[in-house]
DRENFIKOL-263556 format. One record per residue (C-alpha): residue number from 1; residue in three letters; x, y, z. Coordinates in steps of 0.2 Angstrom, whole numbers. Each point is the difference from the previous one (the first is absolute). Last residue first. Layout:
N
+-----+------+-------+-------+-------+
:  nr : rest :    xx :    yy :    zz :
+-----+------+-------+-------+-------+
: NUM :  ALA :     X :     Y :     Z :
...
+-----+------+-------+-------+-------+
END
This chain:
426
+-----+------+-------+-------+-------+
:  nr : rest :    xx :    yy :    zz :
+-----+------+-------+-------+-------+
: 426 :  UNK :   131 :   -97 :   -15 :
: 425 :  UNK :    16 :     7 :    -6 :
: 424 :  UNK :     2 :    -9 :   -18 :
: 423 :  UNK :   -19 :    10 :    -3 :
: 422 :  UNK :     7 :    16 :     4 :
: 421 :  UNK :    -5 :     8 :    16 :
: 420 :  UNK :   -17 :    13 :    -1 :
: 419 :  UNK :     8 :    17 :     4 :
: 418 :  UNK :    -7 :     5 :    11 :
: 417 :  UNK :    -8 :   -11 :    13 :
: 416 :  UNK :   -12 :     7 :    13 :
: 415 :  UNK :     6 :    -1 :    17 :
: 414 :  UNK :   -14 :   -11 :    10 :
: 413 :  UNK :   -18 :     1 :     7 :
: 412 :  UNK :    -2 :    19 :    -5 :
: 411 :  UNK :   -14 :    11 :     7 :
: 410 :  UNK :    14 :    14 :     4 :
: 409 :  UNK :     7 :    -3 :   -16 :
: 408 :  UNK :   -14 :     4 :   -10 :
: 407 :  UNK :     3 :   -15 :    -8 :
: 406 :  UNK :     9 :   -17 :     2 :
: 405 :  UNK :   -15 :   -11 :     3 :
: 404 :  UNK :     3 :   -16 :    -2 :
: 403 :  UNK :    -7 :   -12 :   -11 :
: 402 :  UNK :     8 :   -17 :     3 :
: 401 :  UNK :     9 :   -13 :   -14 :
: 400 :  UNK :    15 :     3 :     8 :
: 399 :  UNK :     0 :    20 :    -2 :
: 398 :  UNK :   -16 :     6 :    -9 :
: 397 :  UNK :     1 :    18 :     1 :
: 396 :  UNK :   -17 :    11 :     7 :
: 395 :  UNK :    -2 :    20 :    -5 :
: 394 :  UNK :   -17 :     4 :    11 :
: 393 :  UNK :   -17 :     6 :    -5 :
: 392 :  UNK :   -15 :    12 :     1 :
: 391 :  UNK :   -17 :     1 :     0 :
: 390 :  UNK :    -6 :    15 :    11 :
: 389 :  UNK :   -10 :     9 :   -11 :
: 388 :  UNK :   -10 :   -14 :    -8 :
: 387 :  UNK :    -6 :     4 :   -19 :
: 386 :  UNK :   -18 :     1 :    -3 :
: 385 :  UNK :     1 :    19 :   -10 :
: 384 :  UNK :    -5 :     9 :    13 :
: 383 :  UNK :    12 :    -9 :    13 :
: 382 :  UNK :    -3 :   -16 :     7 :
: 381 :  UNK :     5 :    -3 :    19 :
: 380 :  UNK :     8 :   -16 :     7 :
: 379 :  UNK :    12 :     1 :    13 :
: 378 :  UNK :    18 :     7 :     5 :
: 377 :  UNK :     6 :   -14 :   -12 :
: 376 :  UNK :    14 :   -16 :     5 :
: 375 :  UNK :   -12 :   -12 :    -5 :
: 374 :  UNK :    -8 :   -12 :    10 :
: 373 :  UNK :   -14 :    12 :     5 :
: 372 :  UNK :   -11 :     2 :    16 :
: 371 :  UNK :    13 :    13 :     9 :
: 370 :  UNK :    -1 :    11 :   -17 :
: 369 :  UNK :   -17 :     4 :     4 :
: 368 :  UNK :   -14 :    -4 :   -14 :
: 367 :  UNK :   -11 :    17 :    -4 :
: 366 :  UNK :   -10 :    -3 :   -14 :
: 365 :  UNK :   -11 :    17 :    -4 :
: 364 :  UNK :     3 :    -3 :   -20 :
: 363 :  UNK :     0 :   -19 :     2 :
: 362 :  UNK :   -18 :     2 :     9 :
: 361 :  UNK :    -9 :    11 :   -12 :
: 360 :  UNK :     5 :   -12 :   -15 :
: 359 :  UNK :    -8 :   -12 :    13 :
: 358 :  UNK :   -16 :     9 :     0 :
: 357 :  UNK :    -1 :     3 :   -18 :
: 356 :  UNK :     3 :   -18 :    -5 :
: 355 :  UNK :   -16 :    -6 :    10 :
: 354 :  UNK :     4 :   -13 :    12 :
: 353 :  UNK :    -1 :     9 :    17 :
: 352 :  UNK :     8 :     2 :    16 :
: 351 :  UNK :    12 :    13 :    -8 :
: 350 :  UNK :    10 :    -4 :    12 :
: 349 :  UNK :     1 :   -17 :    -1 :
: 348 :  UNK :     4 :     2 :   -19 :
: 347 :  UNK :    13 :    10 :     2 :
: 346 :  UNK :     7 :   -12 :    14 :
: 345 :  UNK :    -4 :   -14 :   -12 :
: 344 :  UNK :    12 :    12 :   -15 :
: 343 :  UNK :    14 :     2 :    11 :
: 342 :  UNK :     1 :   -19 :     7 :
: 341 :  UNK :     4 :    -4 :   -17 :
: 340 :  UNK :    13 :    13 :    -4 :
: 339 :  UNK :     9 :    -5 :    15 :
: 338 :  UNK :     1 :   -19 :    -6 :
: 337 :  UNK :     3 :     6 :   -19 :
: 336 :  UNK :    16 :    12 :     8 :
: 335 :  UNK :     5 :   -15 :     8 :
: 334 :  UNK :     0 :    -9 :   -16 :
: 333 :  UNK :    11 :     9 :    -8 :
: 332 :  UNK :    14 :     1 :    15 :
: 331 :  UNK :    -1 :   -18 :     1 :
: 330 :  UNK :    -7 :   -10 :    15 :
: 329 :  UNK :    10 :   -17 :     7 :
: 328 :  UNK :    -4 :   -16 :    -9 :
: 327 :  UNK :    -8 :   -16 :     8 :
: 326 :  UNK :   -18 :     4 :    -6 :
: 325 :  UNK :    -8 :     1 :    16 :
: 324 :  UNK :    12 :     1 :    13 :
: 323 :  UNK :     8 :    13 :    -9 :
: 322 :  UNK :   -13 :    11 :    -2 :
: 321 :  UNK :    -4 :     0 :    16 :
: 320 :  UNK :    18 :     1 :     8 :
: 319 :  UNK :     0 :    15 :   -14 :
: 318 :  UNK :   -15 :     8 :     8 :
: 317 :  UNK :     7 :     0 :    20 :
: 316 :  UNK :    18 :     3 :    -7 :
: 315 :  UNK :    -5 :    18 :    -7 :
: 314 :  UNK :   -12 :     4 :    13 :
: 313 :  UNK :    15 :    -2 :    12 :
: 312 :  UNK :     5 :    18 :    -9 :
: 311 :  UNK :    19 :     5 :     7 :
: 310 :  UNK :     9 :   -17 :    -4 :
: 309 :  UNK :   -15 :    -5 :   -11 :
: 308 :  UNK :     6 :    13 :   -14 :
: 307 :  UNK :    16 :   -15 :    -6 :
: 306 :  UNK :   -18 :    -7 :    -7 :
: 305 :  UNK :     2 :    13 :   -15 :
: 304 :  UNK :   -14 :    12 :    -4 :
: 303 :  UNK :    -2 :    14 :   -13 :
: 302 :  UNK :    17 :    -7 :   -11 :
: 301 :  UNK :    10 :     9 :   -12 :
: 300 :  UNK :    16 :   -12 :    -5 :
: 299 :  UNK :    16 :     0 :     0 :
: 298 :  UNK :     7 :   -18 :    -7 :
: 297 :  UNK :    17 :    -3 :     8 :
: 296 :  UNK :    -3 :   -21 :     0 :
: 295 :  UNK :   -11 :    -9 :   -13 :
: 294 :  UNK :    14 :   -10 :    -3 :
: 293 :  UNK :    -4 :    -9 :    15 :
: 292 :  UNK :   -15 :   -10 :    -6 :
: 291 :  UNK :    -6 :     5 :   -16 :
: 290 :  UNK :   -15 :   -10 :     0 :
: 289 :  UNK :    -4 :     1 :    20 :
: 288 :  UNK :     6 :    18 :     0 :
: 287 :  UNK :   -14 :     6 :   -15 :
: 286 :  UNK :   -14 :   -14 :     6 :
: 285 :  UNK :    -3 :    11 :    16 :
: 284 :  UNK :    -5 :    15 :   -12 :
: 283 :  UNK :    10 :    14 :     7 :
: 282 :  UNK :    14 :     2 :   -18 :
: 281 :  UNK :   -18 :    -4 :   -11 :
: 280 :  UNK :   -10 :    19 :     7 :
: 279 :  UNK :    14 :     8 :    10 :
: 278 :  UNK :     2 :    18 :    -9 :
: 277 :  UNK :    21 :    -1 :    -2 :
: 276 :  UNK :    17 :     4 :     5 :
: 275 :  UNK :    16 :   -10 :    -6 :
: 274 :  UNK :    16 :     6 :     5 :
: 273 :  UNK :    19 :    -1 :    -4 :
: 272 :  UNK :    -9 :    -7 :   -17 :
: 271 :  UNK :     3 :   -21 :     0 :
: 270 :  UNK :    12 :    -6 :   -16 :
: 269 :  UNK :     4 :   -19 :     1 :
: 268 :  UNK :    -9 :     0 :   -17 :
: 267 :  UNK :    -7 :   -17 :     3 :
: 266 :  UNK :    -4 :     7 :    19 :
: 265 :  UNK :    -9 :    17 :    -9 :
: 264 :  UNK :   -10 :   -12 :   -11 :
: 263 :  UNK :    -7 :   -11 :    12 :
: 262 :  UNK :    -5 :    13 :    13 :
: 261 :  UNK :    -8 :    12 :   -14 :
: 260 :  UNK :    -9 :   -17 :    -5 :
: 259 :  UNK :    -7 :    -3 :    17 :
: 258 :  UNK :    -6 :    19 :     1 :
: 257 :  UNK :    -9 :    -2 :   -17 :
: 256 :  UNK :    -8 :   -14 :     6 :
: 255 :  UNK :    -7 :     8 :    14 :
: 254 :  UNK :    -4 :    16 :    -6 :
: 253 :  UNK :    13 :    14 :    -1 :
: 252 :  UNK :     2 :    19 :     4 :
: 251 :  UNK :    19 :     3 :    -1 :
: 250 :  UNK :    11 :    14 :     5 :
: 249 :  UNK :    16 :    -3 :    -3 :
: 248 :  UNK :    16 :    11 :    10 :
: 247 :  UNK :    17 :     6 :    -3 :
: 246 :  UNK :    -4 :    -4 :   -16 :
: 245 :  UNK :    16 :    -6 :   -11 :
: 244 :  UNK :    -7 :     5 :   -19 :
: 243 :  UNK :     4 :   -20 :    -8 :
: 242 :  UNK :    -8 :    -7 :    14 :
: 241 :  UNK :   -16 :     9 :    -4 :
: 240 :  UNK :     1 :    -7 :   -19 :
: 239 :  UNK :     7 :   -18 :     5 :
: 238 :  UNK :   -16 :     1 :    11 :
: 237 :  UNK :   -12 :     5 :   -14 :
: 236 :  UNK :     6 :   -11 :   -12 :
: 235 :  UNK :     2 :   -16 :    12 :
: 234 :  UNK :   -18 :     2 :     7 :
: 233 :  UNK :    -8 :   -16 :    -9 :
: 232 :  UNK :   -16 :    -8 :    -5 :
: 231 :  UNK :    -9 :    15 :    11 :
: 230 :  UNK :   -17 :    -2 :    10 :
: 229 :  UNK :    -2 :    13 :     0 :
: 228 :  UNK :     4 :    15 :   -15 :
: 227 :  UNK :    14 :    10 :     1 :
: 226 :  UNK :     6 :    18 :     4 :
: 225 :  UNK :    20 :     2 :     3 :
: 224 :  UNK :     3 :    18 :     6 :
: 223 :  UNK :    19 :     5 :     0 :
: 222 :  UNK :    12 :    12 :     7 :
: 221 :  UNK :   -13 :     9 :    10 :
: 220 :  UNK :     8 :    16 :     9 :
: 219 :  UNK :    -3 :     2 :    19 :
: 218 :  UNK :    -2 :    20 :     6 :
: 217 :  UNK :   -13 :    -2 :    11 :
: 216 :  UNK :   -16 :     7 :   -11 :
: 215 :  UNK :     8 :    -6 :   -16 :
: 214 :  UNK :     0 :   -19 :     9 :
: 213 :  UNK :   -16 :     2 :     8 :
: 212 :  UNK :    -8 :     5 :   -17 :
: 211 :  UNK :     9 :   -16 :    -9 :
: 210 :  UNK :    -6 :   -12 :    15 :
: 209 :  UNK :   -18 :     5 :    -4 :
: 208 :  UNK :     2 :    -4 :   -17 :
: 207 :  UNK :     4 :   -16 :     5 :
: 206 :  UNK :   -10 :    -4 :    12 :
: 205 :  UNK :   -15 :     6 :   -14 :
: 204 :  UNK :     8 :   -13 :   -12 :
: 203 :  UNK :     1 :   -14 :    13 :
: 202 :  UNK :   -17 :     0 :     7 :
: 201 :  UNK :   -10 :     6 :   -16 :
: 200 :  UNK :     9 :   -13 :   -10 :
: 199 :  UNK :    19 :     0 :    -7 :
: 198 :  UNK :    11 :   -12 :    13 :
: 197 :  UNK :    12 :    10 :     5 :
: 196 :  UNK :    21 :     2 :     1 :
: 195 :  UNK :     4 :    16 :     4 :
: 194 :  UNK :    20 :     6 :     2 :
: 193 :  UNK :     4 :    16 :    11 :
: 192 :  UNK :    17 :     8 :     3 :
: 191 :  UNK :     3 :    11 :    15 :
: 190 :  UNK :     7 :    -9 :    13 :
: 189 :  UNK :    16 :     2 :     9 :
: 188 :  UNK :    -4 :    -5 :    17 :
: 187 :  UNK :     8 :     8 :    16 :
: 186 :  UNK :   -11 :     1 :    11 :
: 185 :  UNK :   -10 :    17 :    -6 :
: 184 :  UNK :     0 :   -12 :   -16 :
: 183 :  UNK :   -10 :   -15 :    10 :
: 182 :  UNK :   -14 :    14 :     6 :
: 181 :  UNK :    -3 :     5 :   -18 :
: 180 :  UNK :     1 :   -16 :    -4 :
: 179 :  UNK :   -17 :    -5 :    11 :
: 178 :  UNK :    -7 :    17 :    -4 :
: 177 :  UNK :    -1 :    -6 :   -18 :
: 176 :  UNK :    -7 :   -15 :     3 :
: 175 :  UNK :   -11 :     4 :    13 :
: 174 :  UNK :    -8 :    14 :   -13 :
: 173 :  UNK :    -3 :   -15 :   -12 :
: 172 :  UNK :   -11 :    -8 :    13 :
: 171 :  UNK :   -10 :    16 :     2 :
: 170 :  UNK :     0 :     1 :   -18 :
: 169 :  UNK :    -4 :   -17 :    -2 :
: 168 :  UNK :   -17 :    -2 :    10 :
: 167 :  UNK :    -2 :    -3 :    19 :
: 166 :  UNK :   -14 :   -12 :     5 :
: 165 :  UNK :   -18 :     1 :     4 :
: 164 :  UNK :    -8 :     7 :   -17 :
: 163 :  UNK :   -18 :     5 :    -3 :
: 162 :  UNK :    -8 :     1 :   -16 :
: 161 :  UNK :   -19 :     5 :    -1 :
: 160 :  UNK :    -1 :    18 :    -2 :
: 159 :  UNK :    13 :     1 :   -17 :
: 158 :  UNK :    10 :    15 :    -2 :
: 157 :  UNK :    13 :   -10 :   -12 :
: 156 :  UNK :    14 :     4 :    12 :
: 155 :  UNK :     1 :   -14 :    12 :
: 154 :  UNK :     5 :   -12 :   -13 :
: 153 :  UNK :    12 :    10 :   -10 :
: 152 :  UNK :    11 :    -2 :    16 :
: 151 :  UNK :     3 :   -17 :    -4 :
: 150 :  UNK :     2 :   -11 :    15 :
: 149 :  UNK :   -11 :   -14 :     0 :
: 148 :  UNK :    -2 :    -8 :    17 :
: 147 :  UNK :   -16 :     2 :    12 :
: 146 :  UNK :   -12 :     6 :   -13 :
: 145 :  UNK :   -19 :     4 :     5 :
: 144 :  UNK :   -14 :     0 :   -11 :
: 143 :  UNK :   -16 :     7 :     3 :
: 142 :  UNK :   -15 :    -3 :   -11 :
: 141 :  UNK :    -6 :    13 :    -9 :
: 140 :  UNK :    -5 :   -11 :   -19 :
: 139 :  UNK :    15 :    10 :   -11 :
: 138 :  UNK :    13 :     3 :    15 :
: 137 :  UNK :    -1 :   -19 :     5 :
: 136 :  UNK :     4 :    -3 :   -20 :
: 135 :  UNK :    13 :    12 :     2 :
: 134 :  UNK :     7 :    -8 :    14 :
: 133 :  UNK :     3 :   -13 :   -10 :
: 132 :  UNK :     9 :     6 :   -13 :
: 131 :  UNK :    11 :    13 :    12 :
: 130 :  UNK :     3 :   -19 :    12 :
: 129 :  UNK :     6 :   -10 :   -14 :
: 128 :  UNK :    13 :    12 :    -7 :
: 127 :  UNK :     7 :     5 :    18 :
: 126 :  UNK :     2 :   -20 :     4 :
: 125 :  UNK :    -6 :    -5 :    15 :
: 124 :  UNK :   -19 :     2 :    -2 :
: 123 :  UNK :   -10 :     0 :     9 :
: 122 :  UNK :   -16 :     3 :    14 :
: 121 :  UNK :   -18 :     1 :    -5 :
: 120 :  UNK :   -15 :     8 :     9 :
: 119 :  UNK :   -18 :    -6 :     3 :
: 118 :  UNK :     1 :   -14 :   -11 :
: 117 :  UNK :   -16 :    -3 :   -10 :
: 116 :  UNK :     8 :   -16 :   -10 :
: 115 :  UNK :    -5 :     4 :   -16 :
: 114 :  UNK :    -1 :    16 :    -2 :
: 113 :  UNK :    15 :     5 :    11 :
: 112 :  UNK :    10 :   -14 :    -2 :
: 111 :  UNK :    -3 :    -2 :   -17 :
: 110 :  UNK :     7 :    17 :    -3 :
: 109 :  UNK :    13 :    -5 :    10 :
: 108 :  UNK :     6 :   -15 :    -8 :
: 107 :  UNK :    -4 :     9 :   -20 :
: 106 :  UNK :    13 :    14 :     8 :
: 105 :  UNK :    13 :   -12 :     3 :
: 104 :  UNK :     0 :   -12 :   -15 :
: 103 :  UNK :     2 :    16 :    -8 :
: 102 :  UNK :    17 :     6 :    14 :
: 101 :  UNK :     5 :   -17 :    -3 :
: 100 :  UNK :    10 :    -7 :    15 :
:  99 :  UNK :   -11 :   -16 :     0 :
:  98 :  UNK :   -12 :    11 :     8 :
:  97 :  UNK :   -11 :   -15 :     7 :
:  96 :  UNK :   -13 :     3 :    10 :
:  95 :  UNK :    -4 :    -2 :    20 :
:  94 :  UNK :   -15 :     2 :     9 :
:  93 :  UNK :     3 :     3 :    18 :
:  92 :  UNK :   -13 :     0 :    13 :
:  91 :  UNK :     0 :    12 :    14 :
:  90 :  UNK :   -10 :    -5 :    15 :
:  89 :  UNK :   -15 :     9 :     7 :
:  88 :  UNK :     2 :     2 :    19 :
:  87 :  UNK :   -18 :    12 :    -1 :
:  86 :  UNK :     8 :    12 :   -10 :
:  85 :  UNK :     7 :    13 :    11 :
:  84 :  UNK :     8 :   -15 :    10 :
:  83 :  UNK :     8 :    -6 :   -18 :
:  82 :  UNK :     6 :   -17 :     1 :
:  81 :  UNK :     5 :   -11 :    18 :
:  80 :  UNK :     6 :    13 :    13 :
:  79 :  UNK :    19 :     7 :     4 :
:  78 :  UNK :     9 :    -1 :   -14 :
:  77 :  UNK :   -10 :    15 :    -9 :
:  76 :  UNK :    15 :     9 :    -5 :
:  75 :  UNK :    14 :   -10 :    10 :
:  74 :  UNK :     7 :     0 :    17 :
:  73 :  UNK :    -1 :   -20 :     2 :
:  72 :  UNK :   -11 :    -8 :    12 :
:  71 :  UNK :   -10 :    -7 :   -13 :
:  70 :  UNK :   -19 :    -1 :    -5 :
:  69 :  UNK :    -1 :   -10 :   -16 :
:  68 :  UNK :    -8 :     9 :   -15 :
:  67 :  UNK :    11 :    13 :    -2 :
:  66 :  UNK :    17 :   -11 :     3 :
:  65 :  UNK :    -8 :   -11 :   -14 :
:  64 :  UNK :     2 :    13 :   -11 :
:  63 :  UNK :    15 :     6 :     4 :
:  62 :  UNK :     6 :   -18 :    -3 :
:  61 :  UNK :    -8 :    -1 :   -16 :
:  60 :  UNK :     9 :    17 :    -6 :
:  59 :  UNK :    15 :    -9 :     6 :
:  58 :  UNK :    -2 :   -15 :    -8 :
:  57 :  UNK :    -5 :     5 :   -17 :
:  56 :  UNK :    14 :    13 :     1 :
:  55 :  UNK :    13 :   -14 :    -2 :
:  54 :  UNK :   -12 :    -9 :   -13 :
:  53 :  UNK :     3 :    14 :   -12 :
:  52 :  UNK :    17 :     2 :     2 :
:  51 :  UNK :     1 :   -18 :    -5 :
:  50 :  UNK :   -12 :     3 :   -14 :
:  49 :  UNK :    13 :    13 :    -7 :
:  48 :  UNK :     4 :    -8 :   -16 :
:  47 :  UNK :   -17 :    -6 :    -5 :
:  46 :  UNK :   -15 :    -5 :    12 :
:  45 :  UNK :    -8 :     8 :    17 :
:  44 :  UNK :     5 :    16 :    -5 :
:  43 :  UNK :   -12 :    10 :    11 :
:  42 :  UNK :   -18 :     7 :     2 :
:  41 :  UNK :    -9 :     0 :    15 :
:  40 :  UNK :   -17 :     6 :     2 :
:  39 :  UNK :    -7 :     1 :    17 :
:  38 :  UNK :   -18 :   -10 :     3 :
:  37 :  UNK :    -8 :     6 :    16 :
:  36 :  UNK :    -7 :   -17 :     9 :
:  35 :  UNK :   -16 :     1 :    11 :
:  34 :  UNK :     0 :   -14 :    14 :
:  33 :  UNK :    -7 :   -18 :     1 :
:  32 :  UNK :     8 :    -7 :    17 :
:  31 :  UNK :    10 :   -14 :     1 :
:  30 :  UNK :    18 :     9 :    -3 :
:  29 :  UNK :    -8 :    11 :    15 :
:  28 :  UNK :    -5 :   -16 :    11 :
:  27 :  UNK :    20 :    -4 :    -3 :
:  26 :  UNK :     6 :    15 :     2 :
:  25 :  UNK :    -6 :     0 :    18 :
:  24 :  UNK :     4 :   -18 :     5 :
:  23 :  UNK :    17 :     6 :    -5 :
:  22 :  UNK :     1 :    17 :     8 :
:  21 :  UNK :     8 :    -6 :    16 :
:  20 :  UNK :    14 :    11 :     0 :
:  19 :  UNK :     1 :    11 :   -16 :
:  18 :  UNK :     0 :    -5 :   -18 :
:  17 :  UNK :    16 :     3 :   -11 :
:  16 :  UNK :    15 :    -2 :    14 :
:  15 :  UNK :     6 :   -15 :    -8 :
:  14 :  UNK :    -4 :   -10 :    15 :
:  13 :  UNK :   -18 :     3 :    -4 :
:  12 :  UNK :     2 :   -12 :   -16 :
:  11 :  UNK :   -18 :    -4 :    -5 :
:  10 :  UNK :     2 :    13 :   -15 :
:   9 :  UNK :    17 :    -7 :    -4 :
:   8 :  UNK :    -6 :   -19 :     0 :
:   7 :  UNK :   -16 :     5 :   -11 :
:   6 :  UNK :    11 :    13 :   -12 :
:   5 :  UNK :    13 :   -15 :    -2 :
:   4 :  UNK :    16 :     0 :     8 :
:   3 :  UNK :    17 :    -1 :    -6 :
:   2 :  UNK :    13 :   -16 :     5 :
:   1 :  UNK :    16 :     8 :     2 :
+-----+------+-------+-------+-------+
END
């Protein structure tokens, strides 16, 4: 498929992006000298998760062009060209590197804020990257809004300036447990748990999550393997787990790590009769195409997955967009960095101001309707301590090379499949 540029895709009015005859119109706007409001980005742009990184680089850069090119689309702000309560100013991205260093991290944001003068800043994937440079955003009062960490810890440090769009792993975590809950009322035997985690902010506060929900519901954890990513090798720590027969892993995994696991399990032709884990590498688009289809039977959390378009059109609208661009479909990671995006220029719309104090005022009265979303959420609403109250998720299996979603039942695509068949039945 032969992808488009930015130029080609924002002239494309075919694509549904710019209304009917609005050309001629975007183009005397593109002409026009017009007052920019710099939003801080900070990502891992290089290192073992640039490919994450450039994944949500297009979709935050998608969002934004959607605010600063009138569409027909039922979107936050879709409608007109920039801001309206700003005079149609544009948002202008300015991007640093995170290079998945929670240090690195914080010195980006800092210079982001001094340096740069951004209004706002938007980051930072990984949980460890996003509590160090939100800190920095914390330090100088500069609101700083988080579409995809999940850490609980994150939204519970009091902080004033840190808001959150998407669901975090206790909610996530609960899905689980429900989610087997509901299988053993069918019939499932299930009751022993095996963890398998990567050992940062993200991974080890998942993990201890997953042991609270476990006494809570009656599940007993056979084993808990922490290691550090990216890992040399997982033989140890899998021969271990294999070794105590789970009923169940959990696993919270980058994208190498989740390759590996993938690898390993196949040369030990051992899978667990399920496998259950926090998305992060096992949604990433480069996850199926290097594994292909042994990266079957994987459970995995989502907050959107494109299977959602048969009862929100929004869904395929966007991802026709997003595909027609960059020749990939959307991922639930990035999807949650689009609707994150579109969260903090409504904010700041609102707020019809600049000033850090008036859009900090505006994410805490922010009121997005559920109906102008691509995720499956009642809305967007932050709570006192910056946290959405109506983020939530889904249970989603990959079954041929496709995320489905198997959970809640009654919002279920196809039957889920438990237990995972044997490698020499696939």
């Amino acid at each position: 498929m032969r992808m488009m540029n930015r130029r080609q895709f924002l002239k494309s009015a075919g694509a549904g992006l710019l209304a009917a005859g609005s050309l001629d119109r975007l183009a005397r706007l593109a002409s026009a000298q017009q007052e920019t409001i710099p939003i801080g980005v900070v990502y891992p742009l290089t290192g073992s998760l640039a490919r994450i990184g450039a994944s949500i680089k297009n979709a935050i850069e998608l969002a934004t062009d959607i605010v600063n090119t009138p569409s027909d689309l039922d979107l936050p702000l879709a409608r007109d060209a920039g801001l309206p309560r700003l005079r149609g100013a544009r948002l202008r991205l300015v991007w640093a590197d995170s290079k998945g260093d929670p240090a690195t991290g914080r010195a980006e944001a800092e210079r982001l804020i001094e340096g740069e003068r951004v209004a706002a800043v938007i980051g930072s994937y990984q949980s460890a990257v996003t509590a160090t440079a939100s800190l920095a955003a914390e330090a100088k009062g500069i609101p700083f809004l988080n579409p995809e960490s999940s850490s609980p810890r994150l939204t519970d440090r009091n902080f004033a300036w840190f808001f959150r769009t998407g669901p975090h792993d206790i909610t996530f975590t609960k899905l689980f447990y429900d989610m087997m809950d509901d299988l053993k009322q069918r019939g499932r035997a299930i009751s022993r748990v095996a963890i398998l985690s990567e050992d940062t902010e993200f991974g080890a506060t998942a993990t201890g999550v997953e042991e609270g929900f476990a006494q809570r519901y009656g599940y007993n954890v056979v084993a808990r393997e922490l290691y550090t990513s990216p890992p040399a090798s997982l033989d140890a720590e899998l021969l271990r787990i294999r070794r105590v027969n789970p009923d169940v892993v959990f696993g919270q995994n980058y994208l190498v790590d989740a390759v590996l696991i993938i690898r390993s399990l196949k040369e030990m032709r051992w899978f667990p009769p399920a496998f259950v884990v926090h998305d992060a590498g096992w949604v990433v688009p480069d996850y199926l195409q290097t594994v292909g289809n042994d990266g079957n039977y994987i459970i995995t959390r989502v907050s959107w997955a494109l299977g959602m378009s048969g009862r929100k059109p929004l869904v395929a609208r966007v991802n026709s967009l997003y595909r027609q661009r960059y020749g990939t479909d959307m991922d639930e990671t990035n999807a949650r960095s689009f609707t994150g995006l579109l969260a903090l220029a409504t904010a700041i719309n609102q707020a019809g101001s600049t000033r850090a104090e008036a859009i900090r005022g505006a994410l805490h009265d922010l009121r997005i309707p559920g109906r102008q979303l691509i995720m499956p959420w009642a809305g967007i609403e932050f709570d006192a301590h910056g946290q959405n109250k109506h983020a939530a998720g889904l249970m989603a299996q990959i079954l041929n090379k496709e995320y489905k979603v198997v959970w809640p039942f009654d919002l279920a695509e196809t039957d889920l499949v438990w237990p995972a068949p044997a490698w020499e039945r696939r």
